[in-house]
C-alpha positions as CSV (number, residue, x, y, z in Angstrom):
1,X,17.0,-34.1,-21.7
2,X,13.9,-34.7,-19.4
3,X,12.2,-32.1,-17.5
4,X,13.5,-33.9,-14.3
5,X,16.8,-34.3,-15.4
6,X,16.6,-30.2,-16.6
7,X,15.4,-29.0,-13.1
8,X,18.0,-31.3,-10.7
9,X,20.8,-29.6,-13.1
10,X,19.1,-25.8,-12.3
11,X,18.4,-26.9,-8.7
12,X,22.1,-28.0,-8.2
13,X,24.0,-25.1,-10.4
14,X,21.8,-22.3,-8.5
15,X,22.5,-23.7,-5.2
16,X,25.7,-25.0,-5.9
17,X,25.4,-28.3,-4.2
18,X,25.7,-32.1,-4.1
19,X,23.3,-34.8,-4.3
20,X,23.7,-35.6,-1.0
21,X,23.0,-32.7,0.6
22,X,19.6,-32.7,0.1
23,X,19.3,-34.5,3.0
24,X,20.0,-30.7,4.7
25,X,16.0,-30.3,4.0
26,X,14.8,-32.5,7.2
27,X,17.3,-30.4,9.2
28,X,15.8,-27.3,8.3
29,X,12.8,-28.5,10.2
30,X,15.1,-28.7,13.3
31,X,15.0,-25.3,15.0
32,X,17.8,-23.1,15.0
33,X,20.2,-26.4,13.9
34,X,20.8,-25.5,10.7
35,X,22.6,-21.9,11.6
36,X,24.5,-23.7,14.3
37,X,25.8,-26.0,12.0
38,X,26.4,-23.2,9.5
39,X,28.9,-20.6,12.1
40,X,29.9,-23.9,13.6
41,X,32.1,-24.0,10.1
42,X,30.2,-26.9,8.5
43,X,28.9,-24.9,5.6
44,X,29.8,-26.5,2.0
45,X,26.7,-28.6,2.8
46,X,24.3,-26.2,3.0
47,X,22.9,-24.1,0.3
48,X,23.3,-19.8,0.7
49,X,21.2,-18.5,3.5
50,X,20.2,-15.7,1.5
51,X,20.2,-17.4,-2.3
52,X,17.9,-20.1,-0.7
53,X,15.6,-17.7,1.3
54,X,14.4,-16.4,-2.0
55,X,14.4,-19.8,-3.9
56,X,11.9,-21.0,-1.0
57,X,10.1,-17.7,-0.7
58,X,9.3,-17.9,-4.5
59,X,8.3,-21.4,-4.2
60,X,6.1,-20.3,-1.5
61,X,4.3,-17.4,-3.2
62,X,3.9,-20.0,-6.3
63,X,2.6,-22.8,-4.7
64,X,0.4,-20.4,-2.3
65,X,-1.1,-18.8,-5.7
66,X,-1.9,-21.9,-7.6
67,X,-3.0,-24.5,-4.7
68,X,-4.9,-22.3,-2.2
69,X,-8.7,-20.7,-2.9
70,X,-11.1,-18.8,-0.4
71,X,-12.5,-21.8,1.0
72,X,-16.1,-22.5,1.6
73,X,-18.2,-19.3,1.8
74,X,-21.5,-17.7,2.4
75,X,-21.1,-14.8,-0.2
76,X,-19.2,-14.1,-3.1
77,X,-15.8,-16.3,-4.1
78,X,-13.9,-14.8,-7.2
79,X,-10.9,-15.9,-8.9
80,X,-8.9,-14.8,-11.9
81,X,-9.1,-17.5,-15.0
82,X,-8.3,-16.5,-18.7
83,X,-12.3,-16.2,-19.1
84,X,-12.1,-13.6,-17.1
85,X,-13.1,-13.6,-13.1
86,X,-15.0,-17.1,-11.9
87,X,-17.8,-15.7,-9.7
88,X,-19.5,-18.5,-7.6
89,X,-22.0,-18.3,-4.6
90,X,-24.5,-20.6,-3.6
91,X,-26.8,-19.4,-6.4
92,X,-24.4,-20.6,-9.0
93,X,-22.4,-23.5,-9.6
94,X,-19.8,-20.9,-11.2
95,X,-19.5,-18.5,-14.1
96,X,-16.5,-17.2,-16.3
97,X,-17.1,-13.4,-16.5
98,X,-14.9,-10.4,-17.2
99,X,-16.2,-8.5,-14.3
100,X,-15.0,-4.9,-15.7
101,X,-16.2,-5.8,-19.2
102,X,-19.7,-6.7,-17.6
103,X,-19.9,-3.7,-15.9
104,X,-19.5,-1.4,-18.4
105,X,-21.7,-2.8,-21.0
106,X,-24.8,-2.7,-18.1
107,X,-23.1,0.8,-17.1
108,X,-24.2,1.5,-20.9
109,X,-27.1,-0.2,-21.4
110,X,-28.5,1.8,-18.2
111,X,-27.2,5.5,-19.6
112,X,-29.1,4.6,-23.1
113,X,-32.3,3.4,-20.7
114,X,-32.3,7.1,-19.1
115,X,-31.6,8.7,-22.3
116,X,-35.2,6.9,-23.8
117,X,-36.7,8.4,-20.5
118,X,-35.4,11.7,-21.1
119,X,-37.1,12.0,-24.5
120,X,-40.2,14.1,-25.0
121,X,-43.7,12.2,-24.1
122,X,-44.6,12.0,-27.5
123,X,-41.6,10.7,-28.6
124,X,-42.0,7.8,-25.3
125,X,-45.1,5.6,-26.8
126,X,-45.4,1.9,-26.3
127,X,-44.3,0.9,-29.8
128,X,-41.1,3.5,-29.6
129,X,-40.3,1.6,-26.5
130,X,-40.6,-2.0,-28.0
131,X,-38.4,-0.8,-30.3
132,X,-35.8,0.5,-27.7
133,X,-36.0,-3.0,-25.8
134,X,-35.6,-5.0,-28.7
135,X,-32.5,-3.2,-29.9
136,X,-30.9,-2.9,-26.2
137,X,-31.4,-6.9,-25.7
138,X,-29.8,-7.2,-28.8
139,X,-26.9,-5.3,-28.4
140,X,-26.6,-6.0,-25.1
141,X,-28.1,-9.0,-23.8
142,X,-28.7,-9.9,-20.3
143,X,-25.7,-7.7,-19.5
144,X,-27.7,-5.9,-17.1
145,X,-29.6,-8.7,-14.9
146,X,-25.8,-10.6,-15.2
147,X,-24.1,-7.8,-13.2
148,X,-27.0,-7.2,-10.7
149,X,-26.7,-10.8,-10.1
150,X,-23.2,-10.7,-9.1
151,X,-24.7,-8.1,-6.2
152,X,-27.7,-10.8,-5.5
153,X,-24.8,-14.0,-5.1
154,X,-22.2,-11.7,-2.7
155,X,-25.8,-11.0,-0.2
156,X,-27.6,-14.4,-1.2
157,X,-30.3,-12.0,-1.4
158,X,-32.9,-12.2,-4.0
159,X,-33.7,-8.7,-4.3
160,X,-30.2,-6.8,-4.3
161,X,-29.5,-4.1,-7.0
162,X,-26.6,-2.5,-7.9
163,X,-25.6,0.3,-5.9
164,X,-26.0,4.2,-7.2
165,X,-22.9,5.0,-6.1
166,X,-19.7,3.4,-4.4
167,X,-16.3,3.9,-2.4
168,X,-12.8,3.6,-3.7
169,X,-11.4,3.1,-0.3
170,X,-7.7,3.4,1.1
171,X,-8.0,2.2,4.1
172,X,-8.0,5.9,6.3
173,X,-8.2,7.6,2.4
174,X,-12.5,6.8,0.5
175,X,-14.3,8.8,-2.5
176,X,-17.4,7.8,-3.4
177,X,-17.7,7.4,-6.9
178,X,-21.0,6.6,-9.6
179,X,-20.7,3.3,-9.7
180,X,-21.4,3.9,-13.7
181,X,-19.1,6.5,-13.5
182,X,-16.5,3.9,-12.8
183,X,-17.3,1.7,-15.6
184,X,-18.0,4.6,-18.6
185,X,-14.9,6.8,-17.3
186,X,-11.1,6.7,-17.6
187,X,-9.5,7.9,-14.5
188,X,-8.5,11.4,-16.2
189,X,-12.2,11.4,-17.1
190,X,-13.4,11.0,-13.0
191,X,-11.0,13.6,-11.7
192,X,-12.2,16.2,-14.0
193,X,-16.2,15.5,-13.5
194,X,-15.2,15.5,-9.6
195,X,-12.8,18.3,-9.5
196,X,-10.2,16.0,-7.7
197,X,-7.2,18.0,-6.8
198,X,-5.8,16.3,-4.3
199,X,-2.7,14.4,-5.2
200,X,-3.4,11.7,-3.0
201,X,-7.5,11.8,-4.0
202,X,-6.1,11.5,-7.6
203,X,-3.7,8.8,-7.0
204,X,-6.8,6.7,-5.3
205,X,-8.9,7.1,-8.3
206,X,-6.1,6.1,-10.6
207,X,-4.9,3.0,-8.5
208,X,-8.2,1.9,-8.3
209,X,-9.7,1.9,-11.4
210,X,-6.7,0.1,-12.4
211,X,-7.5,-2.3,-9.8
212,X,-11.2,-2.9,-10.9
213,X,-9.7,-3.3,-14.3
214,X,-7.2,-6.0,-13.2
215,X,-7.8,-7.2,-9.4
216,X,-4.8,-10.3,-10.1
217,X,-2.4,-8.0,-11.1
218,X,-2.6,-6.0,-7.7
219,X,-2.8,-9.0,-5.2
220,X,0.1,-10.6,-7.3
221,X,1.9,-7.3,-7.0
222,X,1.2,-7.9,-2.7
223,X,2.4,-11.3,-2.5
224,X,5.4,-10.3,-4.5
225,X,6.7,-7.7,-2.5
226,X,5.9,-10.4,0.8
227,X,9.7,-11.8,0.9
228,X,11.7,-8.3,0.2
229,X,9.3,-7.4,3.3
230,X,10.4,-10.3,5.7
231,X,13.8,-9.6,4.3
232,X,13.4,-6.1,5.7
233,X,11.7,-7.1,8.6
234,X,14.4,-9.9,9.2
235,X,17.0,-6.6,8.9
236,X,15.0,-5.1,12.0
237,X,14.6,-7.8,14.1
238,X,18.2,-8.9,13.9
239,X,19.5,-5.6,15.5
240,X,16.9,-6.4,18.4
241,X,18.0,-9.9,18.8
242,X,21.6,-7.7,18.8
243,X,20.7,-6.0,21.7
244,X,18.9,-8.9,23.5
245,X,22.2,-10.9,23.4
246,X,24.6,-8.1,23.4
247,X,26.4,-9.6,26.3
248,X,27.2,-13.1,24.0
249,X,29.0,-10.6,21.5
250,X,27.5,-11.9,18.4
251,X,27.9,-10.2,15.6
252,X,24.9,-8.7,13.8
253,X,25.3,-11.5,10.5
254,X,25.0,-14.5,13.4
255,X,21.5,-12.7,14.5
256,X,20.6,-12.1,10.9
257,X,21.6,-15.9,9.1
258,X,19.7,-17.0,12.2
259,X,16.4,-15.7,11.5
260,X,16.9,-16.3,7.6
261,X,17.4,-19.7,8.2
262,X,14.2,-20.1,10.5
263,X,11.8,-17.6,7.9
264,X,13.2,-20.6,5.3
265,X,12.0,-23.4,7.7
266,X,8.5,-21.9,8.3
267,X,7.8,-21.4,4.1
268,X,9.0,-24.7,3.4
269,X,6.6,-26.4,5.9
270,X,3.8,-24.3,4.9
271,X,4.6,-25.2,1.1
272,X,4.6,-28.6,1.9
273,X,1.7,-28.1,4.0
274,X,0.0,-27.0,1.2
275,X,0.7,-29.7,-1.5
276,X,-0.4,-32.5,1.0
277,X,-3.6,-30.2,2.0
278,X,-4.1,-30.2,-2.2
279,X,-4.1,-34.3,-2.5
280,X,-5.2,-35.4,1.0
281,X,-7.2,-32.5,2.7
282,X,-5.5,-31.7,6.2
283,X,-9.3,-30.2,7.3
284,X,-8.9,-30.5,11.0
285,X,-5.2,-31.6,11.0
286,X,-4.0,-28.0,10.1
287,X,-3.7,-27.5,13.9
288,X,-0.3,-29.6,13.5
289,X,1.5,-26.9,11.4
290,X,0.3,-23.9,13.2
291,X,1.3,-25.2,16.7
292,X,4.9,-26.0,15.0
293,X,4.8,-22.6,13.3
294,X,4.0,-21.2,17.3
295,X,6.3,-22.9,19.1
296,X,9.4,-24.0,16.9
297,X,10.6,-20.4,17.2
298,X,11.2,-20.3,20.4
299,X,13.1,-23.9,20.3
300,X,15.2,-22.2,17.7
301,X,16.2,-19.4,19.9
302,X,16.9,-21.8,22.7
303,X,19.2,-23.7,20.8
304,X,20.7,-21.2,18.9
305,X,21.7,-19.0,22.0
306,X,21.6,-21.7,24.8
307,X,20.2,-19.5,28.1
308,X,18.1,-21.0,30.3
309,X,14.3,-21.4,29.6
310,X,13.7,-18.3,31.7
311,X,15.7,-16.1,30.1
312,X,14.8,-17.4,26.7
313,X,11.2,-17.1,27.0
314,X,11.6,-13.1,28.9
315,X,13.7,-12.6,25.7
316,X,11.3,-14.7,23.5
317,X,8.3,-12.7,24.6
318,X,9.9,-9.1,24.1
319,X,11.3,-10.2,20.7
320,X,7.5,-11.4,19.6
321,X,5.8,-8.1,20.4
322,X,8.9,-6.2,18.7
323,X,8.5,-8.5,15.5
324,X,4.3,-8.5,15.6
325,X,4.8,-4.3,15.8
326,X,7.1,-4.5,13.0
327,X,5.2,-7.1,10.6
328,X,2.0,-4.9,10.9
329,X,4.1,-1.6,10.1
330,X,5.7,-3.1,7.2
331,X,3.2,-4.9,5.9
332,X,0.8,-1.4,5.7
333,X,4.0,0.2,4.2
334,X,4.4,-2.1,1.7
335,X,0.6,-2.0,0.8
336,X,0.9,1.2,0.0
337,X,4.0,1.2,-1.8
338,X,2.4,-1.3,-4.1
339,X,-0.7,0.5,-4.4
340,X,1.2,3.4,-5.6
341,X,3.3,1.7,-8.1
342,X,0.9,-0.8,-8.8
């Protein structure tokens, strides 16, 4: 069996539909259509709300890890690879390094540099430090001059060095940390030498070293947790739309299948947004999605709840401030959650 035939077969068993009802895609695209059709009783030829939300949603998150990057920029760009991280600036046309690994190896090769200057005078002669050069470059390299010059492509300055000391920060919650400190110790190791006691000042240390360890693991661990926050978030917004149209007598699921159904619509134009952006660049004509993205939801609630354009846009308006307060709590919430499970 080919690889097309195997994913039609899982695209049809999961959704459970025909052939022909692909066609449902362009109609997602029509605002608020689709969850007319669907409490209009027409709904063998459309896929689960909810099953499909995810579907789409995982799509999404896929598609918006694999064919998106930082764009053009005047510092630092870094990006997970099996090398390690791909540091690139406008000093370099791109390097393959394990960031952590770097860092601890110059960490090292510093702490062995202050131990030779610790030593008694006598013992610190010209030939004795020849001898301690040669054997450092040899065990370590360039280790040192690589990681400063991670420090001199994030300022595009040529005479950056890297820092004494610096911040493992949690947004309202910072320690400020050796930066060696954070390269030759385990977390365990840092909140003994700092006398952390703090539950929360321990946590920090322990999320973040994890995170200079392994910076993927963390942002995959955010975009992850991105639909079960719509989901929530669509959960919320339903009961407002609930009390916006409480004199049509909807029930709650009509608000809630609604603004699934329209969350759906705006990942599957992004995602295709995307994949044309990654084989024709879109460059100015992004301006085409994001005005869709702005004004389709208000189409959608016009259709779906038929009021007059005055009433729909009061109604629009209130319901945009109570979803924009709601994203940004969420969204913090879930941060955190993920930094403390991460």
């Amino acid at each position: 069996m080919s690889l097309g035939a195997l994913l039609k077969q899982v695209w049809f068993r999961v959704l459970h539909l025909e052939s022909r009802s692909l066609l449902f895609l362009w109609q997602m695209f029509i605002p608020g259509y689709i969850a007319q059709e669907f409490f209009a009783g027409r709904r063998k030829r459309y896929p689960h709300p909810i099953r499909f939300f995810f579907i789409v949603a995982f799509l999404f998150l896929f598609t918006l890890n694999h064919l998106t990057d930082v764009g053009e920029s005047k510092g630092i760009q870094a990006t997970s690879s099996e090398k390690g991280i791909q540091i690139s600036g406008k000093k370099t046309a791109g390097k393959n390094i394990d960031l952590y690994e770097l860092g601890r190896r110059s960490a090292e090769f510093e702490k062995m540099r202050r131990e030779f200057d610790s030593l008694p005078p006598d013992l610190r002669t010209a030939t004795t430090l020849r001898a301690v050069d040669t054997l450092l470059q040899r065990t370590y390299g360039e280790t040192a001059k690589k990681f400063s010059d991670i420090w001199t492509i994030a300022t595009d300055s040529a005479d950056i060095r890297v820092p004494d000391s610096t911040f493992l920060n949690l947004g309202f919650k910072s320690l400020r940390i050796l930066t060696s400190d954070l390269f030759l110790l385990d977390a365990n190791g840092i909140i003994n030498k700092y006398k952390i006691s703090n539950w929360m000042d321990k946590l920090l240390v322990k999320q973040g070293i994890k995170t200079i360890q392994n910076p993927s693991a963390l942002m995959n661990a955010y975009l992850g947790s991105l639909a079960w926050t719509l989901l929530v978030l669509i959960g919320l917004m339903s009961a407002i739309l609930t009390l916006l149209y409480r004199r049509q007598k909807r029930y709650y699921v009509e608000h809630f299948i609604f603004l699934i159904n329209e969350h759906t619509s705006m990942f599957l134009l992004l995602m295709f947004a995307f994949w044309i952006n990654a084989v024709w660049p879109l460059k100015e004509f992004w301006v085409i999605p994001i005005v869709w993205l702005l004004i389709s939801p208000l189409l959608a609630i016009k259709r779906f709840y038929g009021q007059g354009w005055g009433m729909t846009g009061l109604k629009s308006l209130v319901f945009f401030i109570a979803y924009s307060l709601g994203f940004a709590f969420l969204f913090i919430a879930a941060i955190l959650a993920v930094f403390i499970v991460f």
